[in-house]
N, C-alpha and C positions, 0 to 999 in steps of 0.2 A: 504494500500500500504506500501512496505517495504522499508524506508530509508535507507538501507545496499546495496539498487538496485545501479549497475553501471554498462557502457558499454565502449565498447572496439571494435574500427573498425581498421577491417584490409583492405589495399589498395589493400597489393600484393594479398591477397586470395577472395578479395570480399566479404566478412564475417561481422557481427556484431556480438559478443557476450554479453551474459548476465550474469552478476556475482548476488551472493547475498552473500553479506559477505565472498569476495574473491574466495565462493566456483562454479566453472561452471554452470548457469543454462538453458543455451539455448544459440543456435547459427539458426542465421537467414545467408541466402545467401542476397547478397544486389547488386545493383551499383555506385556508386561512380562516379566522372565526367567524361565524355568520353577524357577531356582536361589534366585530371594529379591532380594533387594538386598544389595550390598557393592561395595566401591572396589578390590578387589587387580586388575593386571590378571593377566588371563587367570582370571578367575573365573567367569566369564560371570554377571555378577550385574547387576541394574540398580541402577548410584549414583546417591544419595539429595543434596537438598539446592538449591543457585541454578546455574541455567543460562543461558548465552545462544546465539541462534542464532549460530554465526559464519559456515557458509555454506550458498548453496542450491541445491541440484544438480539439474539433468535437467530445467528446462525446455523445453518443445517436444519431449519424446521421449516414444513412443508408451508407453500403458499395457503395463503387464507389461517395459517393459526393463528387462535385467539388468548390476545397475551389479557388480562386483568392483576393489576398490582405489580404489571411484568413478567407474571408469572403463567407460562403457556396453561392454555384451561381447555381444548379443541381445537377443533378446526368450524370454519365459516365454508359455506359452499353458494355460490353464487345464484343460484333457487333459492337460498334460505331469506325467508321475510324476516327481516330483524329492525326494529325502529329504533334500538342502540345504537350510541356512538364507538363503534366497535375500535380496539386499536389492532391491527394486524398486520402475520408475515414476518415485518421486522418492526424493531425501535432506536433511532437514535435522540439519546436523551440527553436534552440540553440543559446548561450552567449559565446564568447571567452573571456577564462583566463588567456590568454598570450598575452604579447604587439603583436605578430606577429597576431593573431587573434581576437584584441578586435574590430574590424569591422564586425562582423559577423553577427551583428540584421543588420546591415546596408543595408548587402549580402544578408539579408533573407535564409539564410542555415537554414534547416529544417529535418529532419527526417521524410515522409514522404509515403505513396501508392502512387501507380505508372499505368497510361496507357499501359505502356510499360513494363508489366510481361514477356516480352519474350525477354529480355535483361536482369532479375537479373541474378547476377553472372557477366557481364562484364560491365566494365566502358563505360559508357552510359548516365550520368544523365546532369545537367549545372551546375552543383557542391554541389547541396544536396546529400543527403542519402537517395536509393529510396528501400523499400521492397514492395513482393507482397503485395498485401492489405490484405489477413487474418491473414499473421504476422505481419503488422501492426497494427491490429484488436488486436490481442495476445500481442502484444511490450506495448503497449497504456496503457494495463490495468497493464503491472506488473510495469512498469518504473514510480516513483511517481517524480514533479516537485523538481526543485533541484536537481534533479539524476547529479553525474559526466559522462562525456563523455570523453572518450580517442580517436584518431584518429591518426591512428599510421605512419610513413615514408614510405614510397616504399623502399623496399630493392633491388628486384628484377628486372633485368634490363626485358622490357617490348616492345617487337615484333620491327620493321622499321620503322622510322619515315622519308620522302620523302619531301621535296618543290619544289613545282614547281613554278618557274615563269609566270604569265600569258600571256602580251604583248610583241608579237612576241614570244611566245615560246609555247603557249597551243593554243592561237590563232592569227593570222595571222596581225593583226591588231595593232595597239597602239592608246586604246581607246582614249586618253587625245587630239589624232591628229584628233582622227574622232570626239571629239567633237567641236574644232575648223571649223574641213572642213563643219560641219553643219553653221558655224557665216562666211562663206564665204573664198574665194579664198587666200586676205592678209592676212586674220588671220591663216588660213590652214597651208599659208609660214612659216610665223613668228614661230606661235607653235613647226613646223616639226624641223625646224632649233634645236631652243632649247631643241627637244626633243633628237635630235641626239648628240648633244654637252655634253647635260647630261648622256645620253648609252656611250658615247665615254672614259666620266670621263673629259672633258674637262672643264665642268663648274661644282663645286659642286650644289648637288640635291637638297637641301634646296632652295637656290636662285632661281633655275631654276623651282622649282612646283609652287613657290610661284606666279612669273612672267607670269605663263601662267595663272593660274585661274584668275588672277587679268585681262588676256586679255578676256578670253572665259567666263566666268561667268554661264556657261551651268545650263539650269532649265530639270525641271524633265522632261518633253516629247524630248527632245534631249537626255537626260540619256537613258531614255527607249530605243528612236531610237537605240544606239549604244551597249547597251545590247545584244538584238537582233541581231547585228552583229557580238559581240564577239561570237554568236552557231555558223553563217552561213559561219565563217570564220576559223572553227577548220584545226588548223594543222593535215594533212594526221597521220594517224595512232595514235593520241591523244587518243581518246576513247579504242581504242583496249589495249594504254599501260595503261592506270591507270585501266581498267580490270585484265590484268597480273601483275602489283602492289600489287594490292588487294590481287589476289588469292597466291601472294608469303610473306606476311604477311608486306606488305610495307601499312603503316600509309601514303595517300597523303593530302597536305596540298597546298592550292595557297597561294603565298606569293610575294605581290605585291605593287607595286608602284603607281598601279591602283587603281579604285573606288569599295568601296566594294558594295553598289545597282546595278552595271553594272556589275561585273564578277560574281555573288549570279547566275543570270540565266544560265551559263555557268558552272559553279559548281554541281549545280542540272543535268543537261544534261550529266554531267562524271560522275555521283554520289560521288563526292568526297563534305563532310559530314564538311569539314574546309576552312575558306576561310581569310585569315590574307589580309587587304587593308585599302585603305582609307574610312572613311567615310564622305559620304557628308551630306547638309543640305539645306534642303529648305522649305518658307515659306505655310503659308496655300494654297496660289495660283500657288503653284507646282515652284515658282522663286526660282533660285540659294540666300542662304542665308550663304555660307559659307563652309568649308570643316574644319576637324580634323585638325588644322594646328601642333599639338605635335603629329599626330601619329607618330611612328617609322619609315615607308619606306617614310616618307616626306623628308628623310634625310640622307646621308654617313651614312653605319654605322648601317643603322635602322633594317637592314633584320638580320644582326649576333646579334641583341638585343633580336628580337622575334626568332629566334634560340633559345639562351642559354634560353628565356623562355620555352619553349619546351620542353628540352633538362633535366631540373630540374624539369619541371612537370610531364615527365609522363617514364624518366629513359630510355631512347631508346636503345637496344641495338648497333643500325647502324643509321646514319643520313646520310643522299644524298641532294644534290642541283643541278638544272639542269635549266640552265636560260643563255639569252644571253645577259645582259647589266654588266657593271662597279659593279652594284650597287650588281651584282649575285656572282661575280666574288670576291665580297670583303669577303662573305663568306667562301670562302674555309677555313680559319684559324679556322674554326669551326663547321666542318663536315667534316664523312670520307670520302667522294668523293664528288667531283665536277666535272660536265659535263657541259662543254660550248655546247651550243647549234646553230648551224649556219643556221638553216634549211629554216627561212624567211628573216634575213639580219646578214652577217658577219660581225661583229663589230672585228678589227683586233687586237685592245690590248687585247679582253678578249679571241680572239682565242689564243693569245701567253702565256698569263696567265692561262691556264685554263691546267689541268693535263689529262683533260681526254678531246675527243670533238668531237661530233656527229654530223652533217648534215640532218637526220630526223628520223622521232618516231618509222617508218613500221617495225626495227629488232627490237623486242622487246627481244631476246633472248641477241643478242648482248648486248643490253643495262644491261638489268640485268647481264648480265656477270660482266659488268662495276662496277655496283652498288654493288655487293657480293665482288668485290676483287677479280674474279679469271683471 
């Protein structure tokens, strides 16, 4: 193997190249994270900056195995329907050389075969470097350990990036109430109260999520119950727009103040592929054990945070928000349109706030009219 080996990924082109001794030796198509690039872990983003190879895994094992923790576990066959992020074939596993990437063993970013050959070329992966497996096959043997690794910026601004809010605005409901109305009638009150105090901006949101989970304490089969409700309760014309989304190159994202196990089943049903929320936590016996209490939408403030995350990850040409509370409304300072939403309750300061503002989802021409600027 040739110590002069180095590579070079590009974001904007989806590319890996292969140098040896500066001179071009090969160019692989790749994917790179469907999320953008960024260093937090558990972002799934691909970090950016100087790599080295530190080691190389799965020599001698057949095309398609399936390494988990690194650790060969099968083989993958190209029939096989798998909606995992499979790592396969081989691994080479990268070391960050920059303070901004020296969590990188931590992140497990790999270089990497893929189940998913029929995404190289577009960002796609949870933040490794996925090639088809025969050029991974081909990569494996010329790149020797200690190889440098370059991973280059996004230059290029990169298609529409869309948030939606979920309760009352994708669907009908405001789960955190419906998890109450399951712990009975006073608690229902109590909750709705403070829910609307906080959509109003009348109480800030931090106090006010904290106060309710502390009343509702919701376990995992009341979760579930109300998952199921967020489908059965879609806003009229919801699926039809995040279909004309899609096919207008708009990237949609939920971005909520809601539970992320409760809106995941409503995500899948719009096939929208992101979903930004709270996460909860429960013990082995399915009991309420806690919720993310730092995530960002627990709090004023939190939704233009995971914005500009966004925003720097993956270079949006256009950003949209379209949501009916305070908390949707504080975004506009950082997106080029904002659509208040009034279609399941009109909140009256974010109707006066709001620059643009719709009533429901069924013109979807109109709406994107809204969202282009014209």
């Amino acid at each position: 193997m040739n110590p002069s080996i180095s590579l070079e990924v590009s974001i904007d082109d989806q590319r890996l190249d292969v140098f040896e001794a500066k001179q071009h030796l090969r160019s692989y198509p790749v994917s790179t994270a469907a999320k953008g690039v960024g260093f937090a872990v558990g972002s799934f983003r691909t970090p950016l900056g100087r790599f080295r190879v530190l080691e190389k895994l799965g020599a001698g094992a057949a095309t398609g195995t399936v390494f988990r923790s690194r650790v060969a576990c099968g083989i993958w066959q190209p029939c096989d329907v798998v909606t995992d992020d499979l790592v396969l074939t081989r691994i080479l596993r990268l070391d960050g050389m920059d303070p901004e990437n020296a969590n990188t063993l931590q992140r497990c970013i790999y270089i990497h075969g893929t189940n998913r050959e029929d995404l190289i070329g577009h960002p796609a992966s949870h933040g490794c470097i996925r090639l088809r497996n025969e050029d991974m096959l081909e990569l494996f043997e010329l790149v020797p350990p200690g190889a440098e690794v370059y991973i280059h910026p996004p230059l290029q601004r990169r298609g529409k990036l869309i948030f939606l809010d979920c309760d009352s605005t994708l669907s009908a409901i405001e789960g955190i109430d419906e998890l109450a109305r399951v712990r009975g009638a006073d608690v229902y009150a109590e909750v709705v109260a403070l829910t609307h105090a906080a959509m109003n901006g009348e109480v800030p949101l931090d106090e006010v999520f904290a106060r309710r989970m502390d009343i509702i304490r919701p376990d995992r089969a009341a979760c579930e119950l109300v998952a199921a409700h967020y489908v059965a309760t879609l806003t009229p014309g919801a699926p039809e727009l995040i279909q004309q989304l899609k096919a207008n190159d708009w990237l949609p994202v939920i971005l909520s103040g809601g539970f992320a196990p409760l809106i995941a089943p409503l995500a899948r049903y719009l096939g929208i592929d992101h979903v930004e929320a709270v996460p909860l936590e429960f013990d082995a016996s399915g009991n309420y054990a806690g919720y993310a209490q730092s995530y960002p939408t627990t709090r004023n403030g939190g939704k233009n945070l995971i914005i500009r995350e966004w925003c720097q990850a993956i270079f949006p040409q256009r950003v949209a928000m379209i949501g009916d509370g305070m908390s949707d409304l504080e975004t506009q300072p950082d997106v080029d349109v904002f659509i208040g939403f009034g279609g399941v309750i009109t909140r009256p300061n974010v109707k006066q706030g709001a620059k643009h503002w719709i009533d429901n989802m069924t013109d979807s021409q109109t709406l994107l009219a809204m969202l282009n600027g014209y």
